[in-house]
C-alpha positions as CSV (number, residue, x, y, z in Angstrom):
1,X,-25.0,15.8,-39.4
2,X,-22.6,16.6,-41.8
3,X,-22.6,20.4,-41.1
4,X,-22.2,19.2,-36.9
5,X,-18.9,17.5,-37.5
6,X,-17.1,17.8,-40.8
7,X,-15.8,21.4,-42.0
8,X,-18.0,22.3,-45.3
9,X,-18.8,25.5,-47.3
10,X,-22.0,25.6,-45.2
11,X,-20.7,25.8,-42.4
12,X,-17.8,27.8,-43.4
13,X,-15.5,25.2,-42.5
14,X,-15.7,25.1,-38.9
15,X,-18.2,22.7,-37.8
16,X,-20.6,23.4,-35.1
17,X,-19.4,20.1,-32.5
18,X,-16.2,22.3,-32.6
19,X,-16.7,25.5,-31.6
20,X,-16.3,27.3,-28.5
21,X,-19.3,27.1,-26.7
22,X,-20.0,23.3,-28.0
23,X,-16.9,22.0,-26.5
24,X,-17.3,24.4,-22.9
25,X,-20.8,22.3,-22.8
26,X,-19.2,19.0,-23.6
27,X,-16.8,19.4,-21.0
28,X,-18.9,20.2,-18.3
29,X,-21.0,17.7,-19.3
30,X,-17.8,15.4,-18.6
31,X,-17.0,16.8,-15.4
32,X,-20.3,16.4,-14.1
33,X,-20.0,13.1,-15.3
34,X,-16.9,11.9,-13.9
35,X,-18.2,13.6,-10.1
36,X,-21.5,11.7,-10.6
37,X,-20.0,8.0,-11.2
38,X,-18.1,8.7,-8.3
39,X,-20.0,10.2,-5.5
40,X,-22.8,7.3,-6.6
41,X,-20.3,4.8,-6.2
42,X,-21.3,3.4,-9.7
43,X,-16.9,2.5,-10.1
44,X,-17.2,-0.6,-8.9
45,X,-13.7,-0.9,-7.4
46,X,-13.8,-4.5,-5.7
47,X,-15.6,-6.0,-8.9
48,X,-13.2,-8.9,-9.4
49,X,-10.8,-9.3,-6.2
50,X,-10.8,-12.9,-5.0
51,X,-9.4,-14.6,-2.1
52,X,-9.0,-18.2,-3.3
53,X,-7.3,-16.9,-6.4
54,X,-4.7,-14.6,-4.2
55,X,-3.2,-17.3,-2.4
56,X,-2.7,-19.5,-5.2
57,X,-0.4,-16.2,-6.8
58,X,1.3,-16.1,-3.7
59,X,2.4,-19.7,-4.1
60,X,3.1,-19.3,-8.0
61,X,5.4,-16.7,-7.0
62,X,7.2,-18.7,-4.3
63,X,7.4,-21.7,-6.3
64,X,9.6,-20.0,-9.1
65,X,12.1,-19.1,-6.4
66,X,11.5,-22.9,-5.2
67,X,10.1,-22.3,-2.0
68,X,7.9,-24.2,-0.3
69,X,3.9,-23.0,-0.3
70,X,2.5,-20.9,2.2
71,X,-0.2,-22.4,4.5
72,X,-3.5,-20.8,5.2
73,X,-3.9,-19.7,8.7
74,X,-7.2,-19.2,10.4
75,X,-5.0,-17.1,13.0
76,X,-3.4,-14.7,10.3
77,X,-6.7,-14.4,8.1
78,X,-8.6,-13.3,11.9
79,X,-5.9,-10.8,11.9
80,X,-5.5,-9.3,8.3
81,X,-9.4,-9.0,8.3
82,X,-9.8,-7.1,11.8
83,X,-6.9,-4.7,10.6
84,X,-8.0,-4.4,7.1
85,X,-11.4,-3.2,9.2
86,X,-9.8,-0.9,11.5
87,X,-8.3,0.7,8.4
88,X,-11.7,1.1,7.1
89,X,-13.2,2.1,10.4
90,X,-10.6,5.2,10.5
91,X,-9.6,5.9,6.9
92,X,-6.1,5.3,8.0
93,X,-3.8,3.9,5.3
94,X,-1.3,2.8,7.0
95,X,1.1,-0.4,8.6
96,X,0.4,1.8,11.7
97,X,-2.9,2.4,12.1
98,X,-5.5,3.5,14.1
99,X,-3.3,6.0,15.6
100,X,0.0,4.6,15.8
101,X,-1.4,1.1,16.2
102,X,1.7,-1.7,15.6
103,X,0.5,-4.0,13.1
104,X,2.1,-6.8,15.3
105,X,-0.5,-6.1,18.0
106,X,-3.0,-7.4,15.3
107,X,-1.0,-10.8,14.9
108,X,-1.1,-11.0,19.2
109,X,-5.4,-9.9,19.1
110,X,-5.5,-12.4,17.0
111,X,-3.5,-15.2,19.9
112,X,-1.2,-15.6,16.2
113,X,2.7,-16.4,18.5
114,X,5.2,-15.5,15.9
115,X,8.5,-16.2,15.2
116,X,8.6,-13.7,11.6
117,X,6.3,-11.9,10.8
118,X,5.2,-9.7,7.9
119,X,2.3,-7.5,6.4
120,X,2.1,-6.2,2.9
121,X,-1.3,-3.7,2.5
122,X,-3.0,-2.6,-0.9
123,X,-6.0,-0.6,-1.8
124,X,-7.9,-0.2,-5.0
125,X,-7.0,-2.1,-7.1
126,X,-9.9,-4.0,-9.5
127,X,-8.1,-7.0,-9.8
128,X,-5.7,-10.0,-8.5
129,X,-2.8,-10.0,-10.8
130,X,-2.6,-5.8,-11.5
131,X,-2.2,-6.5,-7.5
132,X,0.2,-9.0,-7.7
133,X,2.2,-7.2,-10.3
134,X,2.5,-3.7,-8.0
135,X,3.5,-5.7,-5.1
136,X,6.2,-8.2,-6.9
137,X,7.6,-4.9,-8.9
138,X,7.9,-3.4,-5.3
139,X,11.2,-4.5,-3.6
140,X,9.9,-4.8,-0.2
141,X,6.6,-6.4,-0.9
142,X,8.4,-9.2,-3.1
143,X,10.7,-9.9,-0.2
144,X,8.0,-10.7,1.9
145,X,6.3,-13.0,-0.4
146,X,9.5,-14.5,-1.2
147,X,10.6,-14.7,2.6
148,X,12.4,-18.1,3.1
149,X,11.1,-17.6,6.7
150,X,7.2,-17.4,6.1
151,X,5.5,-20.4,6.3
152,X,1.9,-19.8,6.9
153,X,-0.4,-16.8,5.0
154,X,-3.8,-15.2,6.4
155,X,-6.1,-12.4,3.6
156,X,-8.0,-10.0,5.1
157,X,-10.5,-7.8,2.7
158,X,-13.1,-4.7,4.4
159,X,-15.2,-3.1,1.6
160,X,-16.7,0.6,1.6
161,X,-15.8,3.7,1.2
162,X,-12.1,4.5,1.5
163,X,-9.7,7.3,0.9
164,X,-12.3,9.3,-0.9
165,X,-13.6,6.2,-3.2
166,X,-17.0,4.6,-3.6
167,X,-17.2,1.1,-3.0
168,X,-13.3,0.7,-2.3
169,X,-11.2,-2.4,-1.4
170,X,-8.2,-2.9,1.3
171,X,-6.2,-6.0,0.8
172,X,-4.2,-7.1,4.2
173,X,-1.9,-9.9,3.6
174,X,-0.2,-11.0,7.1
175,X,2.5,-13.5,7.2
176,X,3.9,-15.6,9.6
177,X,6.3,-18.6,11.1
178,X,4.4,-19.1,14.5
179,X,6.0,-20.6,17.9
180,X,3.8,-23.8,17.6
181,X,6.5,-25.2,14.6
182,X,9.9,-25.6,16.8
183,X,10.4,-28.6,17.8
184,X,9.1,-28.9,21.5
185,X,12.6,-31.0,22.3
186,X,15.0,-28.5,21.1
187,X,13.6,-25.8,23.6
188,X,14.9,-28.3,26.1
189,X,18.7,-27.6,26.0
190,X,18.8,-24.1,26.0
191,X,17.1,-23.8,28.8
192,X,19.6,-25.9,30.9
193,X,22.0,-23.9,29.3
194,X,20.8,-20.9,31.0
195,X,20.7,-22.7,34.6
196,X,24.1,-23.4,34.0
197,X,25.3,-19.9,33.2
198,X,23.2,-17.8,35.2
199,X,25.0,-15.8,37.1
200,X,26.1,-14.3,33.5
201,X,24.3,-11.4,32.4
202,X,22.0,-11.8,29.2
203,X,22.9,-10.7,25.5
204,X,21.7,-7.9,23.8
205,X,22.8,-7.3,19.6
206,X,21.6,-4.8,17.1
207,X,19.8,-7.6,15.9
208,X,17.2,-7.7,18.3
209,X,15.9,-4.1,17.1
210,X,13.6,-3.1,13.9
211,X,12.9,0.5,13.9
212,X,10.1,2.0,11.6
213,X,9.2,5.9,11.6
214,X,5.0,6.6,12.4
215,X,3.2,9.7,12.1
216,X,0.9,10.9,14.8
217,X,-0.7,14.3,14.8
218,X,2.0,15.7,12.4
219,X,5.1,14.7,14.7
220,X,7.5,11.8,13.5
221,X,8.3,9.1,15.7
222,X,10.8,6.4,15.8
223,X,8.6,3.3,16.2
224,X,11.2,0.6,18.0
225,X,10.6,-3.2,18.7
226,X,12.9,-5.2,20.6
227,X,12.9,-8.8,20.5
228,X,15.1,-11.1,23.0
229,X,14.1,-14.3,24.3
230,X,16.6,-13.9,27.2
231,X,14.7,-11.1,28.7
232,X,12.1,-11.1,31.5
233,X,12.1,-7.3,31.9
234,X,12.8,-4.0,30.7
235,X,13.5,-0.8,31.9
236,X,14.3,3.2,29.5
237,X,16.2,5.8,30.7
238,X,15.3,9.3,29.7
239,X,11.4,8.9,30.8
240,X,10.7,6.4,27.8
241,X,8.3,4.1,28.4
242,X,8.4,0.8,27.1
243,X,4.9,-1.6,26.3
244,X,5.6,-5.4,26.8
245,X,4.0,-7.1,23.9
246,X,4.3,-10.9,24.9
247,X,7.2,-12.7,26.7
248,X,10.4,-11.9,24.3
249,X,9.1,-8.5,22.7
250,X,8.9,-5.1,23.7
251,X,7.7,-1.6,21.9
252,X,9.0,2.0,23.0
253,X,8.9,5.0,20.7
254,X,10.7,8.7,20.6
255,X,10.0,11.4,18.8
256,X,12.0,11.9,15.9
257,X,12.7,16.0,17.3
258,X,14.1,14.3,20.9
259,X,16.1,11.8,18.9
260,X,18.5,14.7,17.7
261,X,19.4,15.8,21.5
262,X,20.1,12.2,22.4
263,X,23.2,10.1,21.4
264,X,21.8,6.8,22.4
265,X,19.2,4.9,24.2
266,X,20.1,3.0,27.7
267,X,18.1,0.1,28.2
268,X,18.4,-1.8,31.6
269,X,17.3,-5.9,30.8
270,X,17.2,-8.5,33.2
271,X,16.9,-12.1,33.0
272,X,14.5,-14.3,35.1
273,X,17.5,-14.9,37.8
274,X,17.6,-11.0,38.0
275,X,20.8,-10.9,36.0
276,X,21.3,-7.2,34.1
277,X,22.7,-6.1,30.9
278,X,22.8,-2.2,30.6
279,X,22.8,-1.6,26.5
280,X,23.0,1.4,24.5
281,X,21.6,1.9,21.4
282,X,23.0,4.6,19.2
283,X,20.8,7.2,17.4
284,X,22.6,7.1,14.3
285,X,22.1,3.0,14.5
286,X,18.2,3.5,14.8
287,X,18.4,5.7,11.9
288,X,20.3,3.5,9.9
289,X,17.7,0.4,10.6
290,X,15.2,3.2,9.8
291,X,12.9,1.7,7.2
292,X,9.5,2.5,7.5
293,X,7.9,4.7,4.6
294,X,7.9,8.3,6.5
295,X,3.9,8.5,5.7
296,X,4.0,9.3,2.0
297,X,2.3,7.0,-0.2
298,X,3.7,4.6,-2.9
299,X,1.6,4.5,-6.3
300,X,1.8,1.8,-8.0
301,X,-0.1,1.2,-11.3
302,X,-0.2,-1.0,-14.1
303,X,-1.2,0.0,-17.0
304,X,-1.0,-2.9,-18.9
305,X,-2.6,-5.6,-17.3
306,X,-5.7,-3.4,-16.0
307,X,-6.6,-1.5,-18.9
308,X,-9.1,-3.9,-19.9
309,X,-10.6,-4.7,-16.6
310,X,-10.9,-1.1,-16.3
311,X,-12.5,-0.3,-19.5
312,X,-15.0,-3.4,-19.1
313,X,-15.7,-1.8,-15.1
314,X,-15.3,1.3,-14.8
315,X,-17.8,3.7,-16.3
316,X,-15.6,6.8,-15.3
317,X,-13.2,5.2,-17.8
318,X,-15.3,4.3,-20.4
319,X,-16.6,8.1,-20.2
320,X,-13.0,9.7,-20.9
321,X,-11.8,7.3,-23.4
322,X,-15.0,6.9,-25.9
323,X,-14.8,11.7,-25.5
324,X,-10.6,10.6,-26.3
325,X,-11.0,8.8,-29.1
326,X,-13.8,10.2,-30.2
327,X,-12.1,14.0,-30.2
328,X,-9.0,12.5,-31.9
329,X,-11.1,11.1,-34.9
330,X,-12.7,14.7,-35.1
331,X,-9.3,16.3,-34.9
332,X,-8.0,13.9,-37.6
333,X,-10.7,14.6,-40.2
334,X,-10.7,18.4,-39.7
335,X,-7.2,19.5,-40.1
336,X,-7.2,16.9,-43.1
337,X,-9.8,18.5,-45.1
338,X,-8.7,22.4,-44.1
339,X,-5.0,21.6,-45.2
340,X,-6.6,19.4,-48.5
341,X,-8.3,23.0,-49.2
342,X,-5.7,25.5,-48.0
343,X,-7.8,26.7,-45.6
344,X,-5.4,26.6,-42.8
345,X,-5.3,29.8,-40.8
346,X,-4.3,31.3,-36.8
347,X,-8.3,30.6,-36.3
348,X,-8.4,27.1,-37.2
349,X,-5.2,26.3,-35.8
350,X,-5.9,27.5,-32.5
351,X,-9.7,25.7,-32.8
352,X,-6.7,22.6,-32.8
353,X,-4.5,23.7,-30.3
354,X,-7.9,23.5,-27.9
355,X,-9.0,20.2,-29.0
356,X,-5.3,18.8,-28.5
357,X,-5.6,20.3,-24.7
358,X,-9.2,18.8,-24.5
359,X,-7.7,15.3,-25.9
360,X,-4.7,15.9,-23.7
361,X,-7.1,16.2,-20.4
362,X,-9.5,13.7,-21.4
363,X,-6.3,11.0,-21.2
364,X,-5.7,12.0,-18.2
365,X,-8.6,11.4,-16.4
366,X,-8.9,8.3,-17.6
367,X,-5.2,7.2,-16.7
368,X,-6.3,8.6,-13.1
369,X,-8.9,5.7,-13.2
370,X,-6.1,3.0,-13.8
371,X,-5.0,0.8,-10.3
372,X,-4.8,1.3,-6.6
373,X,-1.8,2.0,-4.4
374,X,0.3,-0.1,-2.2
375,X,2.5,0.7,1.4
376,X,6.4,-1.0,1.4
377,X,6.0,-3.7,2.8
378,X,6.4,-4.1,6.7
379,X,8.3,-7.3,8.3
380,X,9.5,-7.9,11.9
């Protein structure tokens, strides 16, 4: 044993654990390992995500900043599950997904009226809080769970295998402020109001639009809502169709490339006594309210708080690290004794210089174990 790992006259002071062909087996041997535990789906990803301890975070969070709690929803939890399955279903990671799919359209599936609505997305992460701390160190996730406007909170989860991993987990968090909580009475007035003033046509602001950029078969679109609850109907010039998602919002989308020819979108609105507005919305304004991610992906990880989940979980990890450590201790006790007995040479110090690489890439692989990844988060 002694010969195997410590540098000795008998073995002429280069064990036999560190040579050459020793450490090319080892590392294959780790290779194969790391592909094994994850085409087998032995990382158990989801281990310790739970529901009933998410919302309670939420409301931690919110009471802090003195806002009230957040209510569960049966509506919003209908709709974070079936998009957190769609997501699944299609291996989209995305707020718009399957193919362009408006994450709004879940809250309407789901018969979820909205006032405010908002969706914050996460995938594999192994834990609640290493979760909770990527989404309140990302600006727009935080807003949303600090959003003075959201009242009521729905979780969705889908399990399986996802972006390339075994066993993986999607967390959909939908919030909302639905129709059902204005007061029935105040509806009353503005709607004599509008009897009273209707041969005036409606209004239309830059306020009524959010505009988010999707990807669809490599082409960038401008994703555009429009929300007015003086309008009955719309009508795009330039051949741009428009999609009426419930009584005060509409969708239409351009093509980023198109946008560049145009300077501004006509819309023709009418109100139900047939009044019209004709309203132009500038390219440059669409994008300036621009703020959708442009389909790359934000990683967040925390080191910190899921290092020991991870190393208690995650076999993959507990591979690389235990090689790490173990390689460092090695290192440690050999270039000690060679410098004790002078025996440093260009040899032995490259035999280092390939155990500090091996060390170096060992780290590595087990950082790459370490959290999931989390989308800006998306509000309307």
């Amino acid at each position: 044993m002694k010969d195997i790992l410590i540098p000795n006259k008998n073995n002429n002071y280069h064990p036999y654990l560190l040579r050459s062909g020793t450490l090319s087996l080892i590392l294959v041997f780790i290779l194969i390992g790391n592909v094994l535990f994850s085409a087998t789906g032995l990382v158990n990803i989801e281990a310790i995500i739970n529901v009933g301890s998410l919302y309670s975070l939420h409301n931690i969070e919110r009471t802090k900043e003195n806002l009230p709690e957040l209510k569960i929803n049966q509506l919003l939890i209908n709709s974070a599950n079936a998009k957190a399955k769609a997501m699944l279903d299609t291996n989209c990671w995305s707020h718009y997904c399957p193919d362009g799919k408006s994450p709004w359209e879940f809250f309407i599936s789901a018969q979820y009226e909205y006032i405010y609505a908002g969706e914050n997305l996460a995938e594999g992460f192994i834990d609640n809080e290493s979760m909770m701390n990527a989404w309140i160190r990302s600006v727009t996730h935080k807003e949303n769970i600090l959003n003075k406007n959201f009242d009521e909170i729905g979780i969705g989860i889908a399990q399986g295998d996802y972006q390339n991993k075994k066993n993986n987990t999607i967390i959909v968090i939908h919030f909302g402020k639905s129709i059902s909580g204005i007061n029935q009475q105040s509806n009353l007035e503005p709607t004599t109001q509008q009897i009273e003033n209707d041969t005036e046509p409606p209004e239309i602001s830059l306020d009524d639009f959010t505009v988010n950029t999707i990807v669809e078969e490599g082409q960038d679109y401008y994703y555009i809502l429009f929300k007015n609850s003086d309008i009955s109907k719309l009508i795009m010039d330039d051949g741009i169709e428009s999609q009426k998602l419930r009584d005060d919002t509409w969708q239409f989308r351009i093509s980023v490339s198109n946008a560049k020819n145009l300077f501004a979108l006509v819309l023709n609105a009418y109100d139900t006594k047939g009044n019209k507005t004709e309203f132009e919305l500038p390219i440059s304004i669409i994008q300036q309210k621009n703020s959708a991610p442009k389909n790359n992906q934000n990683t967040e990880s925390n080191m910190i708080n899921t290092a020991y989940n991870e190393l208690t979980k995650n076999p993959k990890v507990q591979l690389n690290l235990t090689f790490a450590i173990f390689f460092m201790f090695l290192f440690g006790i050999d270039f000690y004794i060679l410098d004790k007995t002078g025996r440093t040479s260009y040899e032995h110090n490259n035999r280092h210089l390939v155990l500090i690489i091996l060390i170096v890439f060992l780290f590595l692989l087990t950082i790459s174990g370490f959290g999931g990844q989390i989308l800006d988060g998306l509000k309307y």
